[in-house]
Backbone as a chain_set.jsonl record, in Angstrom:
{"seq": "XXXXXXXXXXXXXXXXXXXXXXXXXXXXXXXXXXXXXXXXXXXXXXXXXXXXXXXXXXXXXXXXXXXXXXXXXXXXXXXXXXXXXXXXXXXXXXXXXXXXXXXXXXXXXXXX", "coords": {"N": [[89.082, 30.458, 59.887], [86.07, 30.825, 61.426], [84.955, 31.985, 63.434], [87.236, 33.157, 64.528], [87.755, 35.212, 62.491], [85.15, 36.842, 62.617], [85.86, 37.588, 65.841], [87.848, 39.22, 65.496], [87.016, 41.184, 63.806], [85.274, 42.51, 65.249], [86.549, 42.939, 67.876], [88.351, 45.099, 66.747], [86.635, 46.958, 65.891], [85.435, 47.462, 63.579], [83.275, 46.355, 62.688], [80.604, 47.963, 61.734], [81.685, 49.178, 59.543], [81.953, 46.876, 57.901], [79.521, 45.777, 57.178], [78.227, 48.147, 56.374], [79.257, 47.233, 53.591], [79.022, 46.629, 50.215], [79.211, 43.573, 49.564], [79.083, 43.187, 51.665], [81.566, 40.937, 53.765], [83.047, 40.265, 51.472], [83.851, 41.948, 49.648], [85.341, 44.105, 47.557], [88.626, 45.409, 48.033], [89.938, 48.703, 47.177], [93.732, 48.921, 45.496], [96.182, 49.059, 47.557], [94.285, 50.03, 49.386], [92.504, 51.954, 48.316], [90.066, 54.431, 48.641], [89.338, 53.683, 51.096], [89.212, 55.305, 54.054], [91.781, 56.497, 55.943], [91.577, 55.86, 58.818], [89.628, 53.344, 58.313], [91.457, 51.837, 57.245], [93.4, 51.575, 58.797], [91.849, 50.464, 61.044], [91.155, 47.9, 59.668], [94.185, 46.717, 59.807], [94.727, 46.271, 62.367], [92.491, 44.419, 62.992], [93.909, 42.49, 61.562], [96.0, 41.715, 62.576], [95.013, 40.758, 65.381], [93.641, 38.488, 64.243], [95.919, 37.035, 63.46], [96.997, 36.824, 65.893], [99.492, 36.815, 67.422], [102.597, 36.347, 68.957], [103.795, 38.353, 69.766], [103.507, 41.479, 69.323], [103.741, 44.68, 67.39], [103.392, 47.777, 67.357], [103.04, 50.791, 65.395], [101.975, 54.363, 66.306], [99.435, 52.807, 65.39], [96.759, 53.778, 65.864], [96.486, 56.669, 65.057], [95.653, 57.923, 62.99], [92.667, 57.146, 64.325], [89.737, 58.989, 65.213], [88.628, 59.903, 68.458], [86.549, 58.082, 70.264], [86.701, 55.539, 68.631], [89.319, 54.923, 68.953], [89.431, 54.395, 71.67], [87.639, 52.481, 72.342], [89.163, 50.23, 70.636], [91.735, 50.396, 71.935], [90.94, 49.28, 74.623], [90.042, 46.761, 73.795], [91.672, 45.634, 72.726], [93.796, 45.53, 74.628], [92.687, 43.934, 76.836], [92.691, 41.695, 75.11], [95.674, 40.558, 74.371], [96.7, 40.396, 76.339], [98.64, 38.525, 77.927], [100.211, 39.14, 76.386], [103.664, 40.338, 74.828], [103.65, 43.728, 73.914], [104.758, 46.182, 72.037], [104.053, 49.154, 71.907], [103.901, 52.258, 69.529], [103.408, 55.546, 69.96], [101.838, 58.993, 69.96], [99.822, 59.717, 71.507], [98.975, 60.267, 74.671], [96.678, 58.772, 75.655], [97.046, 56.078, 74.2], [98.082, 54.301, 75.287], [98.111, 54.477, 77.817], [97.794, 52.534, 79.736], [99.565, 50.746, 79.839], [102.053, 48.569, 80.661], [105.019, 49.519, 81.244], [106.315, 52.616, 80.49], [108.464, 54.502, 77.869], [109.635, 57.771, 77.363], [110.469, 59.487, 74.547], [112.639, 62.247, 73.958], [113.81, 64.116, 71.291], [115.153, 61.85, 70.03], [116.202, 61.031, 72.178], [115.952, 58.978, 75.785], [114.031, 60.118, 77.944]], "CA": [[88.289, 30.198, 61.064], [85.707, 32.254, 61.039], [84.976, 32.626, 65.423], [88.326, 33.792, 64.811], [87.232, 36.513, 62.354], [84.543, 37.727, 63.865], [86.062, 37.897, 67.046], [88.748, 39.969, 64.826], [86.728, 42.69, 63.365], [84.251, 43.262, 66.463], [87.257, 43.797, 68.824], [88.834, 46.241, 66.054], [85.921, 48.229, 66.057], [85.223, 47.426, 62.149], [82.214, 46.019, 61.824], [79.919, 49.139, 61.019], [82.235, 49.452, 58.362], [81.979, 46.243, 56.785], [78.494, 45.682, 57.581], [77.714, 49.084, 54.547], [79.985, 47.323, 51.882], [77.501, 45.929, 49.108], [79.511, 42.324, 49.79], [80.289, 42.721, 53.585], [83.448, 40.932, 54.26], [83.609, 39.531, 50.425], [84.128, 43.679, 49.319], [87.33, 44.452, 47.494], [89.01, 46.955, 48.721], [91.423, 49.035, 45.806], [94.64, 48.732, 45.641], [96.547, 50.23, 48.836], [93.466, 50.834, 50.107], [91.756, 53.085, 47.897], [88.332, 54.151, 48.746], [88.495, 53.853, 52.66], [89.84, 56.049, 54.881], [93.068, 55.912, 56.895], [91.1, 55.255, 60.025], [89.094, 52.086, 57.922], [92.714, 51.088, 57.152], [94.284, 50.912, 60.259], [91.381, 49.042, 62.03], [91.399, 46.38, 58.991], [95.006, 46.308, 59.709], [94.552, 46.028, 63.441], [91.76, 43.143, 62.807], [94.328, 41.234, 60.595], [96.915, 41.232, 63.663], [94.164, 40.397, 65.718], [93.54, 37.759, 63.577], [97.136, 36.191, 63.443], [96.947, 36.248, 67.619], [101.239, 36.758, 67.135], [102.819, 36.345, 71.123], [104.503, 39.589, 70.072], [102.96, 42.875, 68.195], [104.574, 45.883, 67.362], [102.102, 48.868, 66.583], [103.469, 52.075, 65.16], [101.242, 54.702, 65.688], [98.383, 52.476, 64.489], [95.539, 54.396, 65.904], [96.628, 57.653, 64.954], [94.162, 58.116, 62.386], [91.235, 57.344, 64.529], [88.689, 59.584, 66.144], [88.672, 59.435, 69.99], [85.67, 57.079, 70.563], [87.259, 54.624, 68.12], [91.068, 54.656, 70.078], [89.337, 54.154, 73.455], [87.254, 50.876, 71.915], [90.11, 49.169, 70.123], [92.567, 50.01, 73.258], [90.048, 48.689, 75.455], [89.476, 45.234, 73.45], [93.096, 44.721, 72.439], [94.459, 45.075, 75.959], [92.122, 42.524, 77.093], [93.051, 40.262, 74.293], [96.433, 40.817, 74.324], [97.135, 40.715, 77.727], [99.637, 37.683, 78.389], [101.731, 38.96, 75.203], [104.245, 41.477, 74.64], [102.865, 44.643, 73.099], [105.418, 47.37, 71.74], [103.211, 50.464, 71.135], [104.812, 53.631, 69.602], [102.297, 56.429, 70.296], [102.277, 60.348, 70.413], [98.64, 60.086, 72.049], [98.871, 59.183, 75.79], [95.337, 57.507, 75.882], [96.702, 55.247, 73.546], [99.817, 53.624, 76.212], [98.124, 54.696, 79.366], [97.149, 51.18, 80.233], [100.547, 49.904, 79.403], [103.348, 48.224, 82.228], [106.036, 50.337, 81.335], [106.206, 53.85, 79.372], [109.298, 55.13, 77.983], [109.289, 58.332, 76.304], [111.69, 60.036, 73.896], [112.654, 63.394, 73.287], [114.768, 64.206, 70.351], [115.617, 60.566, 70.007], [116.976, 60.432, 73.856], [115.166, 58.298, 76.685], [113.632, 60.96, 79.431]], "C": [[87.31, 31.362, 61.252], [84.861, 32.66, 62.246], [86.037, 33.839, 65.134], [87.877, 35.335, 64.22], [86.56, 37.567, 62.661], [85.044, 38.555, 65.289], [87.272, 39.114, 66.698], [88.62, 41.527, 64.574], [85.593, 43.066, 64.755], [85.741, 43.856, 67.597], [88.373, 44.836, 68.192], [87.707, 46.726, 65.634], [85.602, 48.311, 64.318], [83.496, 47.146, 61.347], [80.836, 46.694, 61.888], [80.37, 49.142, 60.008], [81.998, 48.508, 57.633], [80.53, 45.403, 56.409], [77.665, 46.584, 56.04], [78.511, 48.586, 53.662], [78.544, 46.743, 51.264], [78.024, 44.511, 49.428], [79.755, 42.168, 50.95], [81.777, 42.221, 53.188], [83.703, 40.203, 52.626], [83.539, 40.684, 49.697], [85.424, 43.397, 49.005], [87.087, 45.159, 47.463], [90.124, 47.335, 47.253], [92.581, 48.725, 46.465], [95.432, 49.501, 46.68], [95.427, 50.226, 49.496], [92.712, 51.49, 49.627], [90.549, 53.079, 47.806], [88.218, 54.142, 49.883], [89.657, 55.109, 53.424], [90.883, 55.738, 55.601], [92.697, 55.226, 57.924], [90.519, 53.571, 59.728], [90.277, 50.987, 57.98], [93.299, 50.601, 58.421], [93.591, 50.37, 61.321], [91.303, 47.604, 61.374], [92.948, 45.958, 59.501], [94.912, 45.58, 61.271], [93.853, 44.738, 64.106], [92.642, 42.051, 62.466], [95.51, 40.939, 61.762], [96.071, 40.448, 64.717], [94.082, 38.698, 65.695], [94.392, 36.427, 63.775], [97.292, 35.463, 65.036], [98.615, 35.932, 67.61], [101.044, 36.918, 68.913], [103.574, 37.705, 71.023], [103.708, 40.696, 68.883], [104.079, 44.117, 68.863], [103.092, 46.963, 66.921], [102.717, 50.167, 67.025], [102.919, 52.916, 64.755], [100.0, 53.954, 64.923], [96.795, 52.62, 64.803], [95.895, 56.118, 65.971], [95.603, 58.623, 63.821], [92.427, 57.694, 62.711], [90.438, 58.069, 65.17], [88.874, 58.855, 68.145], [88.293, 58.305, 70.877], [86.243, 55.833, 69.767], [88.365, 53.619, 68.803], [90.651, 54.284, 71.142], [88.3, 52.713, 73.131], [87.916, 49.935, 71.737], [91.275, 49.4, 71.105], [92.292, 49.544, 73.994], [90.55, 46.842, 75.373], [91.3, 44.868, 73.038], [93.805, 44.842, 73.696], [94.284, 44.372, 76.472], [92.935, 41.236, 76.059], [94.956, 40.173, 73.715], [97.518, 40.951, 75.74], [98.595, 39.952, 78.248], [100.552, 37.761, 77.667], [102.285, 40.132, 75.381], [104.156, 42.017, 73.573], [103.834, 45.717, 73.012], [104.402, 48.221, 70.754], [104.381, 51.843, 70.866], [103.389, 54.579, 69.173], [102.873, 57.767, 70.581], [101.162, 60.408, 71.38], [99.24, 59.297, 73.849], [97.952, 58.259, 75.883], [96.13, 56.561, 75.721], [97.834, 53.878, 74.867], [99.262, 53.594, 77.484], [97.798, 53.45, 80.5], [98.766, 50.417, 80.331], [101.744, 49.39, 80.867], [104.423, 49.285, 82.223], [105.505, 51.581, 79.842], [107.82, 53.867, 78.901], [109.074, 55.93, 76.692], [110.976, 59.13, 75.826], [111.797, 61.523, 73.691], [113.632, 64.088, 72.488], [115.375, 63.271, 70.176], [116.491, 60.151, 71.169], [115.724, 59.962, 75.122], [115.242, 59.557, 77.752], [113.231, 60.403, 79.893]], "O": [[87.613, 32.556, 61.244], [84.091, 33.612, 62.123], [85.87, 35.036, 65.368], [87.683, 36.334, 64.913], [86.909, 38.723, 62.9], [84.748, 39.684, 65.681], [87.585, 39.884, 67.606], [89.315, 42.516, 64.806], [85.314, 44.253, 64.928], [85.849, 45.02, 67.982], [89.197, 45.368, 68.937], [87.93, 47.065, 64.472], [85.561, 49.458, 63.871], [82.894, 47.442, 60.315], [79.884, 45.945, 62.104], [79.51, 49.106, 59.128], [81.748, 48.862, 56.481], [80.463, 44.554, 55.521], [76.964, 46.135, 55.134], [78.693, 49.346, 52.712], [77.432, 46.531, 51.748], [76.998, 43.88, 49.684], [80.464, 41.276, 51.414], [82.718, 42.762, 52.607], [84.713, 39.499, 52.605], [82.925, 40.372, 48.676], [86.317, 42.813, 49.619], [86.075, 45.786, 47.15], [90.81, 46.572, 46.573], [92.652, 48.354, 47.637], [95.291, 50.723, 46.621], [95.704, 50.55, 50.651], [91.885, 51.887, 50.447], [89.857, 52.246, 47.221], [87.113, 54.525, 50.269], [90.763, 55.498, 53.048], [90.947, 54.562, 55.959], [93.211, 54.135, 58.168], [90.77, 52.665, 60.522], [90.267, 49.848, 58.447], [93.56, 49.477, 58.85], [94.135, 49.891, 62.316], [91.341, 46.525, 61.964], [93.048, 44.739, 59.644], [95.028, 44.356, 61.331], [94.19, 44.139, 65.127], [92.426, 40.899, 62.842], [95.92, 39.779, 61.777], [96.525, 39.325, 64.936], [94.314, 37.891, 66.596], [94.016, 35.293, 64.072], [97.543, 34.306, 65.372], [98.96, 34.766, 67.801], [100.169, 37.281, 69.699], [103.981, 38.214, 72.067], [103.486, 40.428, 67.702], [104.727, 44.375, 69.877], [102.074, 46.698, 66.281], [102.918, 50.626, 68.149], [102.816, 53.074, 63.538], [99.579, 54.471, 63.888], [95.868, 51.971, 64.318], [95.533, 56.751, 66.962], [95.045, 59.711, 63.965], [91.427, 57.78, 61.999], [90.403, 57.517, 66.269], [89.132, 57.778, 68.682], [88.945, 57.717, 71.739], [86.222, 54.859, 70.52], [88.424, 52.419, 69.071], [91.499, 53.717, 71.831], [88.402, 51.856, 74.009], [87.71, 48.859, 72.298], [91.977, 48.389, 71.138], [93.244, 49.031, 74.582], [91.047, 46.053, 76.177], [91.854, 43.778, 73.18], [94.65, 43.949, 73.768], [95.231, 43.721, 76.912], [93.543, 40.211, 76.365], [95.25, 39.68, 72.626], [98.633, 41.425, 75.958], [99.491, 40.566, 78.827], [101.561, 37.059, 77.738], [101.676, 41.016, 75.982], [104.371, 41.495, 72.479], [103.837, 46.373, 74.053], [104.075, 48.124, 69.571], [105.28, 52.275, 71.587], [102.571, 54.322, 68.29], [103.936, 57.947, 71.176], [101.405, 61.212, 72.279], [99.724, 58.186, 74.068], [98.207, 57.083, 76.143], [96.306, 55.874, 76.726], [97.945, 52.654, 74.8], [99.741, 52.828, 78.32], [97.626, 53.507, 81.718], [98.868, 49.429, 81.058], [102.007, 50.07, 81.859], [104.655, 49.892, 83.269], [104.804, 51.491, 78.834], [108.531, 53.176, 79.63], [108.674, 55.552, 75.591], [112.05, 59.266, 76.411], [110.807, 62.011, 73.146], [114.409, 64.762, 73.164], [116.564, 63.578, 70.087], [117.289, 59.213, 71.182], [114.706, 60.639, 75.267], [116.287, 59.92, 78.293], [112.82, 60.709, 81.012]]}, "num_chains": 1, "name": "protein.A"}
């Protein structure tokens, strides 16, 4: 579906990136990944959940490799679009949670 895509990589903050491949979105990527950056990675990955539109996500750490301005775009657009589902974030950054219904944080693997 390709609303769906679009609507995939613009609210993961991707499409600058796939905009410079020489094929846009018909670019292979190496194997793992090789060739983009962690940050490229974990908004393609972020797009491809996106994508799926699951009633439940998990995301571990998956803007930990991005720049500031990046994390405050794709927390923005996936809270919006994500709103009526349940979202388990695991985060060291506050930004990235600060929007969230409930916090709970850990310290040395015990609930404070």
């Amino acid at each position: 579906n390709q609303e769906r895509l679009l609507n995939a990589i613009k609210l993961s903050n991707i499409n600058d990136f796939i905009d410079k491949l020489p094929l846009k979105l018909n670019t292979l990527i190496g194997t793992e990944g090789i060739g983009i950056s962690q940050g490229q990675r974990q908004r393609i990955l972020i797009a491809r959940a996106i994508y799926k539109n699951p009633d439940y996500l998990f995301f571990d750490e998956a803007t930990n490799s991005l720049d500031a301005k990046n994390e405050k775009i794709i927390v923005e657009n996936i809270d919006g679009f994500f709103k009526n589902k349940t979202m388990i974030v695991v985060a060291h950054r506050l930004s990235t949670v600060k929007n969230a219904d409930q916090i709970v944080v850990l310290d040395n693997g015990e609930i404070i």
